[in-house]
N, CA, C and O atoms as CSV, one atom per row, in Angstrom:
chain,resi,resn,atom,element,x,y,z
A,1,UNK,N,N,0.816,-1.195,0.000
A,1,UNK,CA,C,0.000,0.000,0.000
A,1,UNK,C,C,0.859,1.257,0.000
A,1,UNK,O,O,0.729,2.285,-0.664
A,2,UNK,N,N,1.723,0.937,0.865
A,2,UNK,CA,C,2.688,2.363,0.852
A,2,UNK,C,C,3.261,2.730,-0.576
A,2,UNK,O,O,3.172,3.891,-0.974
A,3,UNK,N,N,3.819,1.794,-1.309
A,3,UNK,CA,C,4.330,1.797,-1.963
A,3,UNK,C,C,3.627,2.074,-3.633
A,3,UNK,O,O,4.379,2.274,-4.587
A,4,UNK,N,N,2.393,2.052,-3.757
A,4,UNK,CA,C,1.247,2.290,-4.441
A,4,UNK,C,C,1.410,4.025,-4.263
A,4,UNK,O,O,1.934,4.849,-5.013
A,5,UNK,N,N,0.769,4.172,-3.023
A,5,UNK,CA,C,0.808,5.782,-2.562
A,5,UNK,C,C,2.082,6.850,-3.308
A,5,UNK,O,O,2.115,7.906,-3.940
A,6,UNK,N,N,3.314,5.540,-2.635
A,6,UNK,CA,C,4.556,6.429,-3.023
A,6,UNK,C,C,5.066,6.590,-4.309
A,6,UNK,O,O,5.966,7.394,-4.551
A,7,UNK,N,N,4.513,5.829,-5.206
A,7,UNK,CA,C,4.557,5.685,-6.949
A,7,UNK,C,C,3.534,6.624,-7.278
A,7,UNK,O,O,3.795,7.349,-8.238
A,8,UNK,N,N,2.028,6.847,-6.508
A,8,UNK,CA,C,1.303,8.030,-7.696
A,8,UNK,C,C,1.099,9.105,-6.694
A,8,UNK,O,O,0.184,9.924,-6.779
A,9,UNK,N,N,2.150,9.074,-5.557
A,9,UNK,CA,C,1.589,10.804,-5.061
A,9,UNK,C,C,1.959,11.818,-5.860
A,9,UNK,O,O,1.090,12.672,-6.033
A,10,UNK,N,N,3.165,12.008,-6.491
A,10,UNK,CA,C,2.715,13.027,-7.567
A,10,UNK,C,C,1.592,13.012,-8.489
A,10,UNK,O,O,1.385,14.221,-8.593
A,11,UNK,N,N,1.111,12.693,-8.901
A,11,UNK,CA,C,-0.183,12.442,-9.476
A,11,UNK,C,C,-1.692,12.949,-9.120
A,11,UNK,O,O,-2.514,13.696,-9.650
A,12,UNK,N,N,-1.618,12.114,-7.889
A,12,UNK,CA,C,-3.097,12.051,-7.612
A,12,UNK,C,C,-3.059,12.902,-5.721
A,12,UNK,O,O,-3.968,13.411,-5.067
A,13,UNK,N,N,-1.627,12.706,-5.420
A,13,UNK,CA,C,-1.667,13.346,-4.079
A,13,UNK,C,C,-1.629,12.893,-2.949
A,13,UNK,O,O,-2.653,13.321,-2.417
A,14,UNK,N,N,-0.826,11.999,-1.894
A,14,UNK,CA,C,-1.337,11.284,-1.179
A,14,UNK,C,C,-2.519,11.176,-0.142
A,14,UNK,O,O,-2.923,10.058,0.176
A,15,UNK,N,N,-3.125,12.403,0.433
A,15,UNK,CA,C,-4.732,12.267,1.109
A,15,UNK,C,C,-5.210,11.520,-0.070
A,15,UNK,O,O,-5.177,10.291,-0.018
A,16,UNK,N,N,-5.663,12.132,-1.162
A,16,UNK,CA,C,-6.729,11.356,-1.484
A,16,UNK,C,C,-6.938,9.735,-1.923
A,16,UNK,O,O,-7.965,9.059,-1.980
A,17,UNK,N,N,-5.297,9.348,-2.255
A,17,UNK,CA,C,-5.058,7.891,-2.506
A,17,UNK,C,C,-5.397,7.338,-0.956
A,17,UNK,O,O,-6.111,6.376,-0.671
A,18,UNK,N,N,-4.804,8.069,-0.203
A,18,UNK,CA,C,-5.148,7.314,1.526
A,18,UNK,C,C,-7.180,7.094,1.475
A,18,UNK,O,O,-7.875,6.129,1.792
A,19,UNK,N,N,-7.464,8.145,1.060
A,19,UNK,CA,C,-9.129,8.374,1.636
A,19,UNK,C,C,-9.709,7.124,0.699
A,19,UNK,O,O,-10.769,6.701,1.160
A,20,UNK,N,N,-9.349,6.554,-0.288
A,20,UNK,CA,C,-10.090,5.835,-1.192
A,20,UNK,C,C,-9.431,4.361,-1.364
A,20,UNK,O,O,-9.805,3.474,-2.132
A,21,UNK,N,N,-8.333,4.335,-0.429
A,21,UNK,CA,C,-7.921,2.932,0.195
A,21,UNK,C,C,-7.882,2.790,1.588
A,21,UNK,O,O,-7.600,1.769,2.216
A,22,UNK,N,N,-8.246,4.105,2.103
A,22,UNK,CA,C,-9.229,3.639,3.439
A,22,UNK,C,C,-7.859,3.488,4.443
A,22,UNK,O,O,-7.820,2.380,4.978
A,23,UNK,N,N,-6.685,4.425,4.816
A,23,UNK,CA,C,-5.918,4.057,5.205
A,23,UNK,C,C,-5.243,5.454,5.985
A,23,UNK,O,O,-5.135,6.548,5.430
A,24,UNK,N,N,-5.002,5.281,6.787
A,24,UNK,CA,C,-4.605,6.812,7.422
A,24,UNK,C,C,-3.658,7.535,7.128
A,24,UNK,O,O,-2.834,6.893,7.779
A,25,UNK,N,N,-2.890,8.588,6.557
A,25,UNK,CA,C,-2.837,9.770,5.837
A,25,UNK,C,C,-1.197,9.130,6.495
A,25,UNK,O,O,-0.219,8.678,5.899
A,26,UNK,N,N,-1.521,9.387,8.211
A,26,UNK,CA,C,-0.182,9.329,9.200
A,26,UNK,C,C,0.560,8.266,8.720
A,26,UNK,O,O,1.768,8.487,8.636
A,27,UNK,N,N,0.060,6.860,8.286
A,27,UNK,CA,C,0.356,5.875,7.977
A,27,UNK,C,C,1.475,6.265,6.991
A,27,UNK,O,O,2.652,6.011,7.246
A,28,UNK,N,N,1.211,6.688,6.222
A,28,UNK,CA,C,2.215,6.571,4.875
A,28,UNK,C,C,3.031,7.931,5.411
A,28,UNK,O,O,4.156,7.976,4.914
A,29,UNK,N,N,2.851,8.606,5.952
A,29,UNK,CA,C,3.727,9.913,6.454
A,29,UNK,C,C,4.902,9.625,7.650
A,29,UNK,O,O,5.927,10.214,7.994
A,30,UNK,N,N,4.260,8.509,8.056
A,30,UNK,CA,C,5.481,8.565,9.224
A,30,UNK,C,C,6.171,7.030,8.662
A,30,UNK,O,O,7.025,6.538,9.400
A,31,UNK,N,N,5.868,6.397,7.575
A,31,UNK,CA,C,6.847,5.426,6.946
A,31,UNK,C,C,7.783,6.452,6.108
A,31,UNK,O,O,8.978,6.354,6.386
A,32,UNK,N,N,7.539,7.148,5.404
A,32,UNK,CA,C,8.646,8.663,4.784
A,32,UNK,C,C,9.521,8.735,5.503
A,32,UNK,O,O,10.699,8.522,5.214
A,33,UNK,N,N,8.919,9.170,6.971
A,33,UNK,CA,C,9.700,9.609,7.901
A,33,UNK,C,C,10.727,8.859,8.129
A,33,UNK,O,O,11.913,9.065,7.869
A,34,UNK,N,N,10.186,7.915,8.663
A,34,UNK,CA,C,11.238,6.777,8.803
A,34,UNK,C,C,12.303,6.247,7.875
A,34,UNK,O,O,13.335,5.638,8.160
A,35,UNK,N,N,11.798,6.633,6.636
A,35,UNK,CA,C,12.520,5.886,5.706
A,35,UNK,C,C,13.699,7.122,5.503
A,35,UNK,O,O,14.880,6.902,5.235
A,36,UNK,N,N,13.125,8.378,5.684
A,36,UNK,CA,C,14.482,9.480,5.483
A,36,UNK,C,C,15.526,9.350,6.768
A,36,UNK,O,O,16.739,9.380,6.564
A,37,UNK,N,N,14.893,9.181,8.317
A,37,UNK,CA,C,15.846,9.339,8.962
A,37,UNK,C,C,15.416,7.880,9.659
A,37,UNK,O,O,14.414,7.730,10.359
A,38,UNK,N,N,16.615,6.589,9.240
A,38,UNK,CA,C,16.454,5.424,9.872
A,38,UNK,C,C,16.473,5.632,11.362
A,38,UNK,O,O,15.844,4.761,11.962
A,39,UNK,N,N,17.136,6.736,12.271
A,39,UNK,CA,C,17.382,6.725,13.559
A,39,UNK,C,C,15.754,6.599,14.190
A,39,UNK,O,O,15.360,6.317,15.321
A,40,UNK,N,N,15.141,6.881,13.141
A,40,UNK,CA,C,13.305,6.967,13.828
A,40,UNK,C,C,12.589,5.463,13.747
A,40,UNK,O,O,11.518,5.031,14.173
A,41,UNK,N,N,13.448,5.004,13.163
A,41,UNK,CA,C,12.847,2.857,12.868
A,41,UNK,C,C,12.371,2.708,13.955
A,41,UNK,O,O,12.668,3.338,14.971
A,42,UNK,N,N,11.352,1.606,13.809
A,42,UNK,CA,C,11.190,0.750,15.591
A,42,UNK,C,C,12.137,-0.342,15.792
A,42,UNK,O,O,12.551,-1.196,15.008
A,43,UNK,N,N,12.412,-0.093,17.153
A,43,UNK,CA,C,13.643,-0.551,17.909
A,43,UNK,C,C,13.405,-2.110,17.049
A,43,UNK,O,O,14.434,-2.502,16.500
A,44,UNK,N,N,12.671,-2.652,16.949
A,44,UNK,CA,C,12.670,-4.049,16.243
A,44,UNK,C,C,13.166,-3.793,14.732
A,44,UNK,O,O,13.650,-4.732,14.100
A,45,UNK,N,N,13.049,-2.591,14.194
A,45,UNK,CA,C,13.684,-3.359,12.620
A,45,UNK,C,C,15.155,-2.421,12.960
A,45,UNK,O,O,15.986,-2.558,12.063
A,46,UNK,N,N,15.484,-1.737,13.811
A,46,UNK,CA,C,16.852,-1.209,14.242
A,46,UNK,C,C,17.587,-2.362,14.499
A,46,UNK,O,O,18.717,-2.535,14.042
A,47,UNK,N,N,16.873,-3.339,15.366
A,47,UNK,CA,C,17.845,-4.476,15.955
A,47,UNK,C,C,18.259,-5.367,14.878
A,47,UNK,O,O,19.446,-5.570,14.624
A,48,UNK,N,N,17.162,-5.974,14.158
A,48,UNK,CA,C,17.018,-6.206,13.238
A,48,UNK,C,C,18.356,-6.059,12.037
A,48,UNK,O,O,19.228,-6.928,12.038
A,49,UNK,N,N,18.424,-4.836,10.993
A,49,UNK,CA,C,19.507,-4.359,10.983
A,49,UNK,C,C,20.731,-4.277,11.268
A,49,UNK,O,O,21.649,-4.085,10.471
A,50,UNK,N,N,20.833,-4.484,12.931
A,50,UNK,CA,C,22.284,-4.480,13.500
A,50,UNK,C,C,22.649,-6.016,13.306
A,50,UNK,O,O,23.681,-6.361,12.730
A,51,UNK,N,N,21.413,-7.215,14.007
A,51,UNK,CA,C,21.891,-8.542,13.641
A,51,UNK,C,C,21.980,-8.705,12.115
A,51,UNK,O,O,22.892,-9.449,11.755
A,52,UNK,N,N,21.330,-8.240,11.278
A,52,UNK,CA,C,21.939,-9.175,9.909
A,52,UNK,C,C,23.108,-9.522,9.322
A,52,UNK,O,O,23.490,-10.565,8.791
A,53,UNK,N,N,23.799,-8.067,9.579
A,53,UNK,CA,C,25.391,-8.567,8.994
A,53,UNK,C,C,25.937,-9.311,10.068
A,53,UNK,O,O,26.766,-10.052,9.540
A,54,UNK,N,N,25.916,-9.601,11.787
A,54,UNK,CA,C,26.341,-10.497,12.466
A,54,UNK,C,C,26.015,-12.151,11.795
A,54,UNK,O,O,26.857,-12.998,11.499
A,55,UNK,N,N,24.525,-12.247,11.686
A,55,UNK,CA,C,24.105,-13.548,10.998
A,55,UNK,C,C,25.015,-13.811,9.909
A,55,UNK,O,O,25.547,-14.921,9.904
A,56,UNK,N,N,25.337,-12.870,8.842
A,56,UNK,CA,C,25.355,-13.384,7.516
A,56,UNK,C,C,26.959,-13.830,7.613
A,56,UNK,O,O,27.324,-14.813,6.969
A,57,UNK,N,N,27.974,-13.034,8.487
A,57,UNK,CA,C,29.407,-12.993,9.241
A,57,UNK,C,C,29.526,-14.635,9.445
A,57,UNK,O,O,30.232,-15.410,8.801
A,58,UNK,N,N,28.560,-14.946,10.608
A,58,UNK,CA,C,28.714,-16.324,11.036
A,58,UNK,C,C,28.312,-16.956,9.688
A,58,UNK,O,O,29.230,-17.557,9.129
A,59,UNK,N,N,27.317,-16.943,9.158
A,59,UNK,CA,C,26.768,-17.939,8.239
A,59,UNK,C,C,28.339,-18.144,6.881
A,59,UNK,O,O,28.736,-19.235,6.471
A,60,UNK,N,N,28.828,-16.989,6.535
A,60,UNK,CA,C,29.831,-17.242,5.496
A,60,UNK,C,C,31.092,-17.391,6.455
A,60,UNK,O,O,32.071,-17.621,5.745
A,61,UNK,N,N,31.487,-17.341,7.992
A,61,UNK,CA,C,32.569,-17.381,8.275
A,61,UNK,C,C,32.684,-19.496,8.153
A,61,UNK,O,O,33.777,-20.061,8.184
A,62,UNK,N,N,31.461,-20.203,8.038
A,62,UNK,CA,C,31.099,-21.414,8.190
A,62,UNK,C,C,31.020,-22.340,7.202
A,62,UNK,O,O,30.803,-23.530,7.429
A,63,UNK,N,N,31.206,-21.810,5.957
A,63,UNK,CA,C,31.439,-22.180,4.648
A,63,UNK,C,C,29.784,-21.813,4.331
A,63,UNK,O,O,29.494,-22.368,3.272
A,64,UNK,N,N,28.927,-21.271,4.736
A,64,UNK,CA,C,27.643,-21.367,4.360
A,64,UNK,C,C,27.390,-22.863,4.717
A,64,UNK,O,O,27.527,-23.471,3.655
A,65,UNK,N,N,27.102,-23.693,5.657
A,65,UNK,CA,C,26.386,-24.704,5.699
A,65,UNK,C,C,25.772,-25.159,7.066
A,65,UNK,O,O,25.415,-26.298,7.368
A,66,UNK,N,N,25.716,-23.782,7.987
A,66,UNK,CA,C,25.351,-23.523,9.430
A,66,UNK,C,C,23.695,-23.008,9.065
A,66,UNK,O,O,23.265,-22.081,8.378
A,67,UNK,N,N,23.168,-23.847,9.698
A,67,UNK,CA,C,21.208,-23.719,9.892
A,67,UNK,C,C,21.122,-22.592,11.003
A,67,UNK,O,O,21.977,-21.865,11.508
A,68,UNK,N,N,19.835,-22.724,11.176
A,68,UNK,CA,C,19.711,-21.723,11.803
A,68,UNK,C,C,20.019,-22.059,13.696
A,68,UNK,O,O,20.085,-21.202,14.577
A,69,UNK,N,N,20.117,-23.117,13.806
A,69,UNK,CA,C,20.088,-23.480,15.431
A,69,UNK,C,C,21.893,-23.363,15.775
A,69,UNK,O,O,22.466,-23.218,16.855
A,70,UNK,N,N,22.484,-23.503,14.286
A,70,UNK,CA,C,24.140,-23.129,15.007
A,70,UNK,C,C,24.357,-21.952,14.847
A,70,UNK,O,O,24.843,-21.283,15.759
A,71,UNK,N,N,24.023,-21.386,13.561
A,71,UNK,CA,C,23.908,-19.656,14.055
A,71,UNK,C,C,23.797,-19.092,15.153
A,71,UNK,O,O,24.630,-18.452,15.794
A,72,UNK,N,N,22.167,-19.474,15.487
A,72,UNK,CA,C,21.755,-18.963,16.948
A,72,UNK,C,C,22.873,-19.257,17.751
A,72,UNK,O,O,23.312,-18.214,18.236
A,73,UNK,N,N,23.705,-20.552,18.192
A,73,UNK,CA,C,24.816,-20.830,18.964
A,73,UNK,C,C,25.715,-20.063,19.099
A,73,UNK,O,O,26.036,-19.241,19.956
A,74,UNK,N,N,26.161,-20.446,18.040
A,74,UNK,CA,C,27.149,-18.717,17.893
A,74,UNK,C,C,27.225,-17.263,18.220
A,74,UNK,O,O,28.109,-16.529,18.662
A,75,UNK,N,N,25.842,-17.087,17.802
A,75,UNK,CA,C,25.730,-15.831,18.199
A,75,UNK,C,C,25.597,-15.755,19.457
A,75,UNK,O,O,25.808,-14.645,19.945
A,76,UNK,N,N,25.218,-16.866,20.369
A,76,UNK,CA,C,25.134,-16.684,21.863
A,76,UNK,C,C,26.369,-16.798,22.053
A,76,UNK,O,O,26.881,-15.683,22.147
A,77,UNK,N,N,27.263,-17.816,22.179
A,77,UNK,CA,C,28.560,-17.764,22.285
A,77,UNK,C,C,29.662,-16.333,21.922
A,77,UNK,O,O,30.681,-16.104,22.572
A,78,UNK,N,N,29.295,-15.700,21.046
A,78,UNK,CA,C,29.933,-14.489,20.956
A,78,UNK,C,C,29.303,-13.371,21.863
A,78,UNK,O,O,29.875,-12.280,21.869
A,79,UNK,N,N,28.222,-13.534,22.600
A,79,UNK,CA,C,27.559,-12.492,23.324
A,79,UNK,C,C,26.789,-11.293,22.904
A,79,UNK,O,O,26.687,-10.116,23.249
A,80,UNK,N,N,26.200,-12.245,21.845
A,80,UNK,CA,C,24.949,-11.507,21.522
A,80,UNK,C,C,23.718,-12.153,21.972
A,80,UNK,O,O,23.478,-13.270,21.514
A,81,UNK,N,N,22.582,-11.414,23.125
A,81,UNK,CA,C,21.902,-12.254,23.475
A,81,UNK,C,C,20.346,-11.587,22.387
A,81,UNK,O,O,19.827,-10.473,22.454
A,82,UNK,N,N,19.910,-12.956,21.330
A,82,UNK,CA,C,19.001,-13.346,20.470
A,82,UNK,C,C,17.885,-14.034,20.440
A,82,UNK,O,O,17.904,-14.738,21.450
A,83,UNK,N,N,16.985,-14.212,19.884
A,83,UNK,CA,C,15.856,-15.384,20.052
A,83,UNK,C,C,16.345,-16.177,18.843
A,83,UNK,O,O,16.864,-15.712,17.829
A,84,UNK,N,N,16.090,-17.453,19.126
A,84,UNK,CA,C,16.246,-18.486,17.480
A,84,UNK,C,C,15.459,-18.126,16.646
A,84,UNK,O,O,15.826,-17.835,15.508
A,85,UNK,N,N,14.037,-18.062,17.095
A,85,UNK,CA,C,13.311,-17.498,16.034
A,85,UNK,C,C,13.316,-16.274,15.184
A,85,UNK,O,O,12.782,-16.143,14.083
A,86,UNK,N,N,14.157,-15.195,16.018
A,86,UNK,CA,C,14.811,-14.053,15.625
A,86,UNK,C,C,15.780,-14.420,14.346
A,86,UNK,O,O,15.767,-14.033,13.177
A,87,UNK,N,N,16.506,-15.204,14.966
A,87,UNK,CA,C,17.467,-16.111,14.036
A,87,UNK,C,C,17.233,-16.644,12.463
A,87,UNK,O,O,17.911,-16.632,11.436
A,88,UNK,N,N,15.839,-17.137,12.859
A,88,UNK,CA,C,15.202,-18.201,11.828
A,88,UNK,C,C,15.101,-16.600,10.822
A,88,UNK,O,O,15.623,-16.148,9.803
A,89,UNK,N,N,14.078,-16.155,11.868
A,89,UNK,CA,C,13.007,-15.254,10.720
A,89,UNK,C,C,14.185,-14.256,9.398
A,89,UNK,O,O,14.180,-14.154,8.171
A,90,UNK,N,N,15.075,-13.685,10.541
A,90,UNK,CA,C,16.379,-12.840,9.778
A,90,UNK,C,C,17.021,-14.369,8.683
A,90,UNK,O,O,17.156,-13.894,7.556
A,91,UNK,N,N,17.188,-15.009,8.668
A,91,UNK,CA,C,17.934,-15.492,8.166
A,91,UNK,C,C,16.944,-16.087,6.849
A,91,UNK,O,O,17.553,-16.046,5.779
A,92,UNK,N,N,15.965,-16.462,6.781
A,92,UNK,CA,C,14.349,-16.619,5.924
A,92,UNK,C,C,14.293,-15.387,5.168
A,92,UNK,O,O,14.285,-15.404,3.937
A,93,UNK,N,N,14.257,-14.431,5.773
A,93,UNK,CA,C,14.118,-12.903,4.880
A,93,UNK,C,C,15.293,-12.537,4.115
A,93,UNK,O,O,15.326,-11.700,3.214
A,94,UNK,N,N,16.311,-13.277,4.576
A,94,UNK,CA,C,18.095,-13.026,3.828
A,94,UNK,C,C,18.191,-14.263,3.040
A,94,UNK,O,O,19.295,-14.263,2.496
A,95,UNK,N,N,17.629,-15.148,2.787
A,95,UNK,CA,C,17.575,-15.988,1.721
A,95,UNK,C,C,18.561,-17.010,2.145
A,95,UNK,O,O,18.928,-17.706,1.199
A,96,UNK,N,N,19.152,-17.337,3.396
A,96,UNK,CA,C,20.394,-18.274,4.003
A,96,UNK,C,C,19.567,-19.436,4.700
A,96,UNK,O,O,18.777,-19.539,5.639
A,97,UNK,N,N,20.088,-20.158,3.867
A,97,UNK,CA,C,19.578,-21.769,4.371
A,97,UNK,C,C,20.442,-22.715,4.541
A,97,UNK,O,O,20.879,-23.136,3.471
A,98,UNK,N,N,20.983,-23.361,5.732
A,98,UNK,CA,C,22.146,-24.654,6.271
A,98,UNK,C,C,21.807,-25.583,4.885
A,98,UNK,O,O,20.981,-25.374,3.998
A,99,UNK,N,N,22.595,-26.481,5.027
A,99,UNK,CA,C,23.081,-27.315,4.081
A,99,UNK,C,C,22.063,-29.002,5.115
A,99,UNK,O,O,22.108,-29.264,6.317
A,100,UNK,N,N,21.521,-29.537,4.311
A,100,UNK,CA,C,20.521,-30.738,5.000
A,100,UNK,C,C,21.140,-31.951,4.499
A,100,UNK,O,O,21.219,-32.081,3.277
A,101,UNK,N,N,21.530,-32.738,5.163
A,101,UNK,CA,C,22.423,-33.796,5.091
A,101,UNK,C,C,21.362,-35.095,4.426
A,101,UNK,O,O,20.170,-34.842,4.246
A,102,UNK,N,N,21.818,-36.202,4.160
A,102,UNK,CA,C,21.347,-37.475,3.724
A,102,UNK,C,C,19.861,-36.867,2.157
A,102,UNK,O,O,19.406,-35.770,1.833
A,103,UNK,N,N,19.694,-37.906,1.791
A,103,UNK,CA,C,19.104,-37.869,0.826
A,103,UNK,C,C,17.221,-37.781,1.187
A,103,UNK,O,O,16.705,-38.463,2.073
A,104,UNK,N,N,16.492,-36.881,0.360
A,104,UNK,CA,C,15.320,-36.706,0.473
A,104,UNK,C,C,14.581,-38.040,0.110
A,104,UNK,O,O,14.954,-38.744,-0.829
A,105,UNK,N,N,13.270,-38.413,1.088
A,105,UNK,CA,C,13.012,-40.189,1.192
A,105,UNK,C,C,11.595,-39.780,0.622
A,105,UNK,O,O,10.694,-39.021,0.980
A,106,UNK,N,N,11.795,-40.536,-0.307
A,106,UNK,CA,C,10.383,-40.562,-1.627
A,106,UNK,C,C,10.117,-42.054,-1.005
A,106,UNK,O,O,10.717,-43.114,-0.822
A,107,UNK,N,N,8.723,-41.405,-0.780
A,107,UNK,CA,C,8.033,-42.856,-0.885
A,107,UNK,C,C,6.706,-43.637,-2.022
A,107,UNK,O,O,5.986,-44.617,-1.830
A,108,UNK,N,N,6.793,-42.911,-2.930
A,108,UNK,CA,C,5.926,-43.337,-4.272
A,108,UNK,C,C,7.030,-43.004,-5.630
A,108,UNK,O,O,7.775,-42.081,-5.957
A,109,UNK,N,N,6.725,-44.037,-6.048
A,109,UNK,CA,C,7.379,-43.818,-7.707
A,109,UNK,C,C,6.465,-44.444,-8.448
A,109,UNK,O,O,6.169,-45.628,-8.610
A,110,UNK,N,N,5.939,-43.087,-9.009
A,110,UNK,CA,C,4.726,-43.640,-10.439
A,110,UNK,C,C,5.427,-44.058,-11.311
A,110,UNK,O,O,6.609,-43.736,-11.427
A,111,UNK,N,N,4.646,-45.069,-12.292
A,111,UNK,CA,C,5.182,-45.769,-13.550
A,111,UNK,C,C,4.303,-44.669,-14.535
A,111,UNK,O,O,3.104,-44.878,-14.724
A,112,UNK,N,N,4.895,-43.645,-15.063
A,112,UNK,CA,C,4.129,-42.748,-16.376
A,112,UNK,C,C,4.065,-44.057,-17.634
A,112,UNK,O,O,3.275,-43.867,-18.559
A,113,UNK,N,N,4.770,-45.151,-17.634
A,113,UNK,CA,C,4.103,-45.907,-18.919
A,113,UNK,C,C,2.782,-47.095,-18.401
A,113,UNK,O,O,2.151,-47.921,-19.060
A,114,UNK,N,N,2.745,-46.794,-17.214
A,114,UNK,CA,C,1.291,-47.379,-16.556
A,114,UNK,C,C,0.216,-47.249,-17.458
A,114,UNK,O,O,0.579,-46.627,-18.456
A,115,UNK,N,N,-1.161,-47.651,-17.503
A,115,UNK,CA,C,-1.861,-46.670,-18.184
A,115,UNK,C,C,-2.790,-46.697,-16.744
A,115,UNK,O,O,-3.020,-47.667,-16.021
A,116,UNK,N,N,-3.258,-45.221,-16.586
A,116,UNK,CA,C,-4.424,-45.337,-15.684
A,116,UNK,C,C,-5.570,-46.225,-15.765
A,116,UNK,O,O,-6.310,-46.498,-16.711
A,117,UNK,N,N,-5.543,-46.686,-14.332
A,117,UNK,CA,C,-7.115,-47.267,-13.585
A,117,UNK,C,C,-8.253,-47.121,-14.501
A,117,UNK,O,O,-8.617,-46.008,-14.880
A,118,UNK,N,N,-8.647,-47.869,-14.756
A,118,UNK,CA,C,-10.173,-47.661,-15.317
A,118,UNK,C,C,-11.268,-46.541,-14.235
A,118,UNK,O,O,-10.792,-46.434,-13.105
A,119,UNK,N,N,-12.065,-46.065,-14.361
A,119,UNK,CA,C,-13.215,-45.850,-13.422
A,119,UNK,C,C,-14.046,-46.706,-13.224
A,119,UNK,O,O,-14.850,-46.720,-14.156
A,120,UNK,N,N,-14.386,-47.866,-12.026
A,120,UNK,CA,C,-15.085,-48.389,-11.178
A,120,UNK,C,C,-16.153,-48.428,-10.859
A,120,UNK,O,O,-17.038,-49.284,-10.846
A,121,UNK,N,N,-16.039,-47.254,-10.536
A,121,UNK,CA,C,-17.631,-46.716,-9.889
A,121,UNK,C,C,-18.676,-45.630,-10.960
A,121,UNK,O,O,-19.735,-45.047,-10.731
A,122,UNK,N,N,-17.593,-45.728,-12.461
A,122,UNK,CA,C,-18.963,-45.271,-13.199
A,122,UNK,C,C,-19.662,-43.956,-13.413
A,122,UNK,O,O,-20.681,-43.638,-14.026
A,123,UNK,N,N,-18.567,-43.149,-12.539
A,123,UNK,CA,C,-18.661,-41.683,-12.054
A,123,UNK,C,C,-19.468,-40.535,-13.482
A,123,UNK,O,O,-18.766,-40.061,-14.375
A,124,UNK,N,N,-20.334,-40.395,-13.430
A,124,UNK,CA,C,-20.921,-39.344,-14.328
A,124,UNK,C,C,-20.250,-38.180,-13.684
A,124,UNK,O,O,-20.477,-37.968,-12.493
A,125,UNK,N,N,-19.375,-37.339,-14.411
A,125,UNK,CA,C,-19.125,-36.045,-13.916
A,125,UNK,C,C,-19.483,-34.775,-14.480
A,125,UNK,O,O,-19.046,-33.646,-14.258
A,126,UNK,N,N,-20.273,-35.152,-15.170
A,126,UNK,CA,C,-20.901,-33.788,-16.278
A,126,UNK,C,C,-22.342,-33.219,-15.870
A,126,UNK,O,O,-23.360,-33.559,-16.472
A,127,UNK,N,N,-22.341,-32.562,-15.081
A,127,UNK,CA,C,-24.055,-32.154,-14.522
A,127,UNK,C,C,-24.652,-31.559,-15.720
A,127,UNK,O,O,-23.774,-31.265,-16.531
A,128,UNK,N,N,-25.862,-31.272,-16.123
A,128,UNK,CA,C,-26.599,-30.569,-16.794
A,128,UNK,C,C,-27.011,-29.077,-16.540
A,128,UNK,O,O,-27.470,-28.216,-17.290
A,129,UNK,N,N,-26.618,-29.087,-14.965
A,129,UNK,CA,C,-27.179,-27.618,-14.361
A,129,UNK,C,C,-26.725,-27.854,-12.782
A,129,UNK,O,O,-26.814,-28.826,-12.032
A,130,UNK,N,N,-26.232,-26.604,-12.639
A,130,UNK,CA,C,-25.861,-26.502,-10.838
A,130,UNK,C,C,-26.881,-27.149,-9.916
A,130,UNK,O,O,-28.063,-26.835,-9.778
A,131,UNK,N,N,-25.927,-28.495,-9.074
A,131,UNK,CA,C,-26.793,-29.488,-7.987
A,131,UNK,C,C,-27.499,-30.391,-8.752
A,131,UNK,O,O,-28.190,-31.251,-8.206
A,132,UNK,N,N,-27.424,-30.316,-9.754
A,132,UNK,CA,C,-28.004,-31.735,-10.766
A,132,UNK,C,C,-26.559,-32.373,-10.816
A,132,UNK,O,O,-25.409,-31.950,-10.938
A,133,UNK,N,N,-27.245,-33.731,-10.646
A,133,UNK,CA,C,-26.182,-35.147,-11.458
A,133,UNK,C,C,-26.795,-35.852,-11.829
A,133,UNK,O,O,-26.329,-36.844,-12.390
């Protein structure tokens, strides 16, 4: 939405794009704000920010193949105190994913030169009119 606003306020103006998507004026005025002077962020995407390049540090100091639960380790071990899920979520939004060991376990393998099942039961699937069969 912001970003709608911030592509046609020259245009159309931002009140009136706010009044006709129903969205408060302040809303898109104090994301500006924020976006000109980061010192105004909420303390969550400030922190945010400060951990990513710590995450991404550990994640490439590791060859890239540290998940998110040795990250988190690390980063406790160096004395940064974090949530894992903090961990997870930053590291999900940065596109860094551990390396998953052993092979993925399939348990069906279709034969494509099979030919499909007959139908059984004879199934009419063509109604004539909605709730008719």
């Amino acid at each position: 939405m912001i970003a709608f606003t911030d592509d046609h306020r020259a245009t159309y103006g931002g009140e009136p794009i706010s009044r006709v998507r129903q969205i408060a004026p302040s809303t898109f005025h104090a994301y500006v704000s924020r976006r000109r002077h980061p010192g105004k962020a909420l303390p969550r995407v400030q922190r945010d920010e400060a951990l990513k390049p710590r995450i991404l540090r550990v994640f490439s100091e590791n060859f890239q193949v540290y998940g998110v639960r040795k990250v988190w380790r690390q980063l406790l071990r160096e004395g940064f105190e974090v949530a894992r899920c903090t961990v997870s979520r930053l590291m999900k939004a940065m596109g860094l994913r551990g390396v998953v060991r052993g092979k993925p376990h399939r348990t069906t393998f279709s034969d494509k030169a099979a030919p499909c099942p007959l139908d059984r039961v004879n199934r009419n699937l063509n109604a004539p009119a909605p709730n008719v069969l």
